[in-house]
C-alpha positions as CSV (number, residue, x, y, z in Angstrom):
1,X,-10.9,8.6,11.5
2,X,-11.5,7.8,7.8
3,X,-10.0,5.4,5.3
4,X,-7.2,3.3,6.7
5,X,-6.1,5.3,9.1
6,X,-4.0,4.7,12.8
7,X,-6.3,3.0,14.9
8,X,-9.9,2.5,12.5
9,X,-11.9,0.1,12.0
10,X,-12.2,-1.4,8.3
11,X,-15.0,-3.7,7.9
12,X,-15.1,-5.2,4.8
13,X,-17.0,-8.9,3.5
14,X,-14.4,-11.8,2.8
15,X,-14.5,-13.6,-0.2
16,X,-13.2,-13.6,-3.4
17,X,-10.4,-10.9,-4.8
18,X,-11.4,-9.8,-7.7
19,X,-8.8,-8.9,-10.1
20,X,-9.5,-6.8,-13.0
21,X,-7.6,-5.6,-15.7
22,X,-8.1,-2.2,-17.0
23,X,-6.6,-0.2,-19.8
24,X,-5.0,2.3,-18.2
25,X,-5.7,5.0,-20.7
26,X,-9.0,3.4,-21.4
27,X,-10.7,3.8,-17.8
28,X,-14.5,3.8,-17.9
29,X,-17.0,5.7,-15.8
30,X,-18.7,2.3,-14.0
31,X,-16.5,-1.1,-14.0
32,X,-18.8,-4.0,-14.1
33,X,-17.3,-7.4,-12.4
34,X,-19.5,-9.8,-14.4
35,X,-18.2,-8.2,-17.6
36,X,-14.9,-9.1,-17.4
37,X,-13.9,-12.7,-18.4
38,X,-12.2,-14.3,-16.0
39,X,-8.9,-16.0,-17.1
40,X,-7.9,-17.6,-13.7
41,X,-9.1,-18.1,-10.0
42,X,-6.5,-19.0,-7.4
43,X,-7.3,-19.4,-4.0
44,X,-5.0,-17.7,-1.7
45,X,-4.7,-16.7,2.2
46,X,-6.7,-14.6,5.0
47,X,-7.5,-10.8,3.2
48,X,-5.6,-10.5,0.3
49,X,-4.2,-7.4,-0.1
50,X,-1.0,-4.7,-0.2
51,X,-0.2,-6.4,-4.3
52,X,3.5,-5.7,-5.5
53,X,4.5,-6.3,-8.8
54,X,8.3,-7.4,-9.7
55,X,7.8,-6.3,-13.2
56,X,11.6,-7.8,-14.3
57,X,10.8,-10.9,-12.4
58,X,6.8,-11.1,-13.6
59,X,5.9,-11.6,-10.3
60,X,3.0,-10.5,-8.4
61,X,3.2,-10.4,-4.6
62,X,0.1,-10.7,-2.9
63,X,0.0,-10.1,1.1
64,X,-2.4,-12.4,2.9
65,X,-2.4,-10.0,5.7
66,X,-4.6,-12.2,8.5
67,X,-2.5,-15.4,8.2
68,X,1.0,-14.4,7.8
69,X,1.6,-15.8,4.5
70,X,2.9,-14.3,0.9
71,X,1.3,-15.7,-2.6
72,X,3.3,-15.2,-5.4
73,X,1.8,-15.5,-8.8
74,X,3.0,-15.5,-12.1
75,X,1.6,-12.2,-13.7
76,X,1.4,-13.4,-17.7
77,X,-1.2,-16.0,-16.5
78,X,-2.0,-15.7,-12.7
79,X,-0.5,-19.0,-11.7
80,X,0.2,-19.4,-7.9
81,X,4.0,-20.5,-7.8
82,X,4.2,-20.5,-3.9
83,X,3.1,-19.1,-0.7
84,X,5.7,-18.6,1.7
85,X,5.8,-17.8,5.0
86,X,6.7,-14.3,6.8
87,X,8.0,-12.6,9.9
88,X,9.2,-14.9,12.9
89,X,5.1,-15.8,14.8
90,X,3.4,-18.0,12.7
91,X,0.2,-15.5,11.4
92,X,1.4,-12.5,11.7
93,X,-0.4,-10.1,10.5
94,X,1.2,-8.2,7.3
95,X,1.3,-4.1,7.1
96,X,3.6,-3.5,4.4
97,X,5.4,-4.5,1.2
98,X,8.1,-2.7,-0.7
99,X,10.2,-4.1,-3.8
100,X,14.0,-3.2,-4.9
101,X,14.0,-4.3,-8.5
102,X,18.0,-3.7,-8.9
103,X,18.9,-5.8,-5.4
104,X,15.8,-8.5,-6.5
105,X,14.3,-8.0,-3.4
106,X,10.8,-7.7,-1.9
107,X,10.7,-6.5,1.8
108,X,7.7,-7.5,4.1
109,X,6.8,-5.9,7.3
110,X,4.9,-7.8,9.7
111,X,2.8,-7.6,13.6
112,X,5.8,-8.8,15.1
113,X,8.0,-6.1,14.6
114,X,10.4,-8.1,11.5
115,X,11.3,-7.4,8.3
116,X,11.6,-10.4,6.5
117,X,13.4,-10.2,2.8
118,X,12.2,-12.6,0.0
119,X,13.7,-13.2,-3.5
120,X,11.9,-11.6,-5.8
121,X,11.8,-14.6,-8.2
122,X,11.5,-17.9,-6.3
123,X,9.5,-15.9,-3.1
124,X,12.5,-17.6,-0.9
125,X,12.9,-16.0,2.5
126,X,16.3,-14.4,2.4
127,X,16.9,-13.7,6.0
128,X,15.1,-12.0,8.4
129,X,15.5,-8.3,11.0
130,X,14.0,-8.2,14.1
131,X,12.7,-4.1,14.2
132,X,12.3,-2.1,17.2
133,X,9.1,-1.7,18.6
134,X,6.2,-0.3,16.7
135,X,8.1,0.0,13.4
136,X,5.6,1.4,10.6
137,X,6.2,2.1,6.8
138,X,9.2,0.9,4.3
139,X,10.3,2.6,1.3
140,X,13.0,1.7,-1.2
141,X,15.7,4.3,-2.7
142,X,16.6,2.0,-5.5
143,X,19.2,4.2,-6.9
144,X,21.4,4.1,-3.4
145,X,20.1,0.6,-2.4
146,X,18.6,1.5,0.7
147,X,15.2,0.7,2.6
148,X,13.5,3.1,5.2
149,X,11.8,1.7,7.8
150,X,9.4,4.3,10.6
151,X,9.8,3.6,14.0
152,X,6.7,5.6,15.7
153,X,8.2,4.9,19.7
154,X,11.1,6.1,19.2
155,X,11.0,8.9,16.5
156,X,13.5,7.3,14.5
157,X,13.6,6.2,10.9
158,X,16.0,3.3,10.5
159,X,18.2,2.9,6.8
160,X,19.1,-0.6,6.1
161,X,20.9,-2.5,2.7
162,X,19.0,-3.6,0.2
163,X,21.1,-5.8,-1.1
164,X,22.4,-7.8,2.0
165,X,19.8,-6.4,4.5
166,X,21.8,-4.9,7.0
167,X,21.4,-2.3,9.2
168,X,22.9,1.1,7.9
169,X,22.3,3.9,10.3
170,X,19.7,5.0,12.7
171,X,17.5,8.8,11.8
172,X,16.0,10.6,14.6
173,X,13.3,12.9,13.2
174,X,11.3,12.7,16.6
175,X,7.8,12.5,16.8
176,X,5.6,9.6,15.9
177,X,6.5,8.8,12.5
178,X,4.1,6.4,10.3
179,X,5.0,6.3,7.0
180,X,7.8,6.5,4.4
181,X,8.1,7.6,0.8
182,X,11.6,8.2,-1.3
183,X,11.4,10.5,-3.8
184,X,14.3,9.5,-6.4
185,X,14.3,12.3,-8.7
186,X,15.3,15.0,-6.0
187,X,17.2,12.4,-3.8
188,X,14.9,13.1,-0.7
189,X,13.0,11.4,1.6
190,X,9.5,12.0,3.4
191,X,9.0,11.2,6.3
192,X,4.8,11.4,7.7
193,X,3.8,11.4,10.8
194,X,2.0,13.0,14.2
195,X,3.3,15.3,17.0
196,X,2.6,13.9,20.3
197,X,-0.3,16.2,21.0
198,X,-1.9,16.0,17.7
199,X,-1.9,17.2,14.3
200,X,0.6,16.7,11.4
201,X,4.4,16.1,11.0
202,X,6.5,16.2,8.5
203,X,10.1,15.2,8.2
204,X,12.2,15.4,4.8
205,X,15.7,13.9,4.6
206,X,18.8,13.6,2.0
207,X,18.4,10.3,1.1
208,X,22.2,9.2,0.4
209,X,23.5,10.6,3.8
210,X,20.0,10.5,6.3
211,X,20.3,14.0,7.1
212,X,17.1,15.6,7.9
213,X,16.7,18.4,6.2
214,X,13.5,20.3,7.1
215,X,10.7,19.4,9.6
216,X,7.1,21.1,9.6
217,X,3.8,21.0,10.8
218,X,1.2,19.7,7.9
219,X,-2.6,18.9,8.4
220,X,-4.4,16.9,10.9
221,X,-3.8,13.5,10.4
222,X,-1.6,12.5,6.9
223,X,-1.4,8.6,6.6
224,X,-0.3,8.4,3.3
225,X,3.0,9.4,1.2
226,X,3.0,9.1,-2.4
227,X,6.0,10.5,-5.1
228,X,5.9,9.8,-8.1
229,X,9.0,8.6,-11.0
230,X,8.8,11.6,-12.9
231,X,11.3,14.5,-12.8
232,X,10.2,17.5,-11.1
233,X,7.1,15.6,-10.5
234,X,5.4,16.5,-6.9
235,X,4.8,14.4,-3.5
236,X,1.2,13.7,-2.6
237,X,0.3,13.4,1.0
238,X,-3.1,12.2,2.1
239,X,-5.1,13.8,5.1
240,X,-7.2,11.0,6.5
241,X,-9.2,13.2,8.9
242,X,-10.4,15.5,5.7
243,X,-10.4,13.6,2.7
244,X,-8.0,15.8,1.2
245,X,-4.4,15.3,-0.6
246,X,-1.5,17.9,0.0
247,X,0.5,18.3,-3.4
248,X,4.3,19.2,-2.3
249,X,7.3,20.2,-4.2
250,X,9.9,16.8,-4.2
251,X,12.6,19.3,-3.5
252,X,11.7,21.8,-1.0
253,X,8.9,19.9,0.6
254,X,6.9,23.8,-0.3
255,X,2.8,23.2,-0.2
256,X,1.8,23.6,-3.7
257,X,-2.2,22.8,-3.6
258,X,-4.5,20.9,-1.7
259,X,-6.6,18.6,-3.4
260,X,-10.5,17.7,-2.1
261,X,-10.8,13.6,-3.0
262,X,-13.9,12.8,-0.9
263,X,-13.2,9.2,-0.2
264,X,-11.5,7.1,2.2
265,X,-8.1,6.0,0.4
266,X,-8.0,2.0,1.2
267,X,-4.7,1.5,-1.5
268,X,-2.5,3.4,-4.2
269,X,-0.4,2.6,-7.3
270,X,1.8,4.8,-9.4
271,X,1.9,4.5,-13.4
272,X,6.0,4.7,-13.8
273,X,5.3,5.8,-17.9
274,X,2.6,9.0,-16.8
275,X,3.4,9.3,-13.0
276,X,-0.7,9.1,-12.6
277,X,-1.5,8.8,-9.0
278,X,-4.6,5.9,-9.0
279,X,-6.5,5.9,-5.4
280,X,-9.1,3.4,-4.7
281,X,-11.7,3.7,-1.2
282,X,-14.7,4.3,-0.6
283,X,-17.1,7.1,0.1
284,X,-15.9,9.5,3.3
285,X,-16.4,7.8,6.5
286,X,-17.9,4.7,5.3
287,X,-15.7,2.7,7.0
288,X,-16.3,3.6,10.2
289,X,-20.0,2.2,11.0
290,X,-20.5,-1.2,12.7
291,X,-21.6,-2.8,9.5
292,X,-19.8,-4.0,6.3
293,X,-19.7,-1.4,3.6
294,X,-20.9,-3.2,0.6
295,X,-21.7,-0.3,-1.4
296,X,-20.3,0.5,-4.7
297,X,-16.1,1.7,-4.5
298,X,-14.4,4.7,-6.0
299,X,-11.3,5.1,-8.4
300,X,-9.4,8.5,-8.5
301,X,-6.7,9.7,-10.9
302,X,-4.9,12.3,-10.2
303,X,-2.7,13.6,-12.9
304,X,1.5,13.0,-12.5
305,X,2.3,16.6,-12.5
306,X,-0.4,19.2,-11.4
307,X,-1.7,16.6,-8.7
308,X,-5.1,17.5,-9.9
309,X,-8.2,15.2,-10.6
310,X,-8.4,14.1,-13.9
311,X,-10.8,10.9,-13.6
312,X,-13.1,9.3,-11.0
313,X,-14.8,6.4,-11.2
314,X,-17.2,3.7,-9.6
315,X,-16.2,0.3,-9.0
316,X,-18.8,-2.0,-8.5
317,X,-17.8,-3.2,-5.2
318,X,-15.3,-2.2,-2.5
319,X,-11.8,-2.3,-3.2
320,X,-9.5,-3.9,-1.3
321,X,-6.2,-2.6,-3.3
322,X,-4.9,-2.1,-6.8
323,X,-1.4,-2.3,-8.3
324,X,0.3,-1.1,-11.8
325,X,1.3,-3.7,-14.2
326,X,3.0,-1.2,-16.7
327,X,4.3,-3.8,-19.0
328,X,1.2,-5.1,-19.8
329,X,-0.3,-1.9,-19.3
330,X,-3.2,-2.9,-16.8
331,X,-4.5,-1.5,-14.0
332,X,-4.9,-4.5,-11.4
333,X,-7.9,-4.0,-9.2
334,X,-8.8,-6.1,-5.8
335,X,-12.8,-6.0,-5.1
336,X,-14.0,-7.5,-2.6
337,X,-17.5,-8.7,-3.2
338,X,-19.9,-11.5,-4.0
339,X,-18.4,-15.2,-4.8
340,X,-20.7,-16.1,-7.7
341,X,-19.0,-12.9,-9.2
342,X,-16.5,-15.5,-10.3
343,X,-18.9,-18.5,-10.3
344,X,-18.5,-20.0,-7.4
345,X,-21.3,-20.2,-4.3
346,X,-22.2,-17.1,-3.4
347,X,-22.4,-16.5,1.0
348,X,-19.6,-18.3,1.9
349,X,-17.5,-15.7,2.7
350,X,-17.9,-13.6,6.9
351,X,-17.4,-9.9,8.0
352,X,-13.3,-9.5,8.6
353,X,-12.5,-7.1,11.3
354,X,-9.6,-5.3,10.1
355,X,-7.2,-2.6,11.3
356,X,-4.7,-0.9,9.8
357,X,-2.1,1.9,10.3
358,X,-1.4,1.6,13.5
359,X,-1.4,3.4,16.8
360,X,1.1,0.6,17.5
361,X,-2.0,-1.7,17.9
362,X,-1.7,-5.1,16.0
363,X,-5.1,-6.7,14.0
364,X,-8.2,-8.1,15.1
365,X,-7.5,-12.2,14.6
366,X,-9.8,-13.0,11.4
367,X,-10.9,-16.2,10.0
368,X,-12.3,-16.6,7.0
369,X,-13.0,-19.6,4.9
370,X,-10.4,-17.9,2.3
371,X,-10.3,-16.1,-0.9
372,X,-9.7,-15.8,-4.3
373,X,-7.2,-13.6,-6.3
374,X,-8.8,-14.1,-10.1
375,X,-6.9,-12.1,-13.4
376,X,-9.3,-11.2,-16.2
């Protein structure tokens, strides 16, 4: 298994986030921490990571996925306004976050099987939906209202409100499907997963009405479901097992190239103005030895349309995710690295034993002594 895939390990050093702000159409081949001045440290939960920007709201959403918590910060100056508690255990662990900027929503998934809705202003819990069992990815259809949530037990993909968070109806796609993505050009939904005896599923349904509409094998092992906000523009779906992405028509689901990346994707953001696809990870497999990868990270764009590569570059540290401020037009980066990046004591941070995607397995219990999310 590579990248974040059902099941791996991720082994990564705690301590500070690192948030840097890159031009996104001034990308440089090697990124530097030190050279960035930093504006603002704020200390924040257990592993930082999954960031969600409510770009009407200026709010950034950062998932402290070990403790069970939600920072939200002010994204003109990096302020924490709160942290606010998810899902109905007290630290459970976070897999997933997924905005609706018309409802003013922002939907987090966590271990024990809830979906908890916040405002996307205050951070307020809204309410609260107990899942089934081994419920996987969300994605919003922000033209219809309506959030997707994968159930891998059952084969089902369930459709709830937006606005009130309500359960709508219940899919059944069979299978085990993992992940989610909404495609709102064409109106269609993708639908990732695994057949029961191995290699890759896909499902793709009308998005107003749930109907599925196609179903086909695809790869070994996708994990990842990208589309992007540009019309006619194509879906990207990530094979963990080969380091590879598939490039599909949003319409007919048709394969349209395969793309080699060479990394392990740890996060992706979308650039709503280009539809540029930015990956971050590390080299192939280099999560899966028994020791922290400290080595430098990677940075991918893959261009809106074609799906090809159209820049790669090295991070100076692992990433742990990266999000789109298109306002502002920055690239927000998470490394996680050394504490006297930021000026504060280096050492302080220990190896977090992390897993993500699934299997229906919850996360190693972490502690840390915290970290930093810092805007430069």
């Amino acid at each position: 298994m590579k990248g974040r895939p059902r099941g791996a390990r991720l082994w990564l050093r705690a301590g500070p986030v690192i948030l840097l702000a890159l031009a996104l159409l001034g990308l440089i081949s090697a990124i530097p921490v030190r050279a960035s001045p930093v504006l603002r440290t704020v200390s924040v939960g257990l592993f930082p990571s999954l960031p969600v920007v409510a770009e009407a709201q200026g709010r950034l959403f950062v998932a402290n996925t070990n403790d069970g918590t939600v920072s939200v910060l002010n994204t003109r100056d990096g302020r924490l306004l709160r942290t606010t508690p998810v899902g109905n255990q007290a630290g459970a662990h976070i897999w997933n976050i997924a905005s609706d900027a018309p409802s003013g929503h922002v939907f987090v998934r966590t271990g024990d099987d809830v979906l908890t809705m916040l405002d996307a202003t205050s951070g307020a819990v809204v309410r609260t939906l107990s899942l089934g069992l081994c419920s996987q990815g969300l994605a919003v259809d922000t033209r219809d209202a309506r959030l997707f949530v994968a159930q891998c037990q059952d084969g089902t993909v369930r459709m709830i409100d937006a606005r009130s968070g309500r359960m709508v109806t219940t899919i059944h796609v069979g299978g085990q499907p993992r992940e989610v993505a909404v495609d709102e050009q064409t109106g269609r939904v993708f639908v990732v997963g695994n057949e029961p005896g191995g290699g890759g599923r896909i499902s793709l349904l009308d998005a107003a009405s749930g109907r599925v509409l196609r179903t086909f094998a695809l790869g070994a092992d996708p994990c990842l479901c990208i589309t992007t906000p540009l019309p006619d523009g194509p879906v990207f779906v990530d094979d963990d097992q080969t380091a590879q992405v598939y490039v599909l028509d949003a319409r007919s689901a048709r394969l349209v190239r395969t793309v080699k990346i060479g990394m392990d994707i740890y996060d992706h953001a979308i650039d709503p103005r280009t539809g540029q696809v930015f990956l971050v990870g590390a080299p192939a497999g280099a999560a899966g030895g028994v020791t922290p990868y400290t080595g430098p990270g990677r940075l991918v764009v893959l261009d809106g349309r074609s799906g090809r590569v159209v820049r790669r570059v090295t991070l100076s540290a692992p990433p742990s995710s990266v999000a789109v401020d298109a306002s502002g037009r920055r690239l927000l980066l998470g490394l996680i690295g050394r504490t006297d990046a930021v000026g504060a004591p280096a050492g302080v941070g220990r190896t977090v034993h992390h897993q993500e995607c699934g299997d229906c397995a919850s996360a190693s219990a972490c502690r840390t002594p915290g970290a930093s999310w810092s805007v430069v």
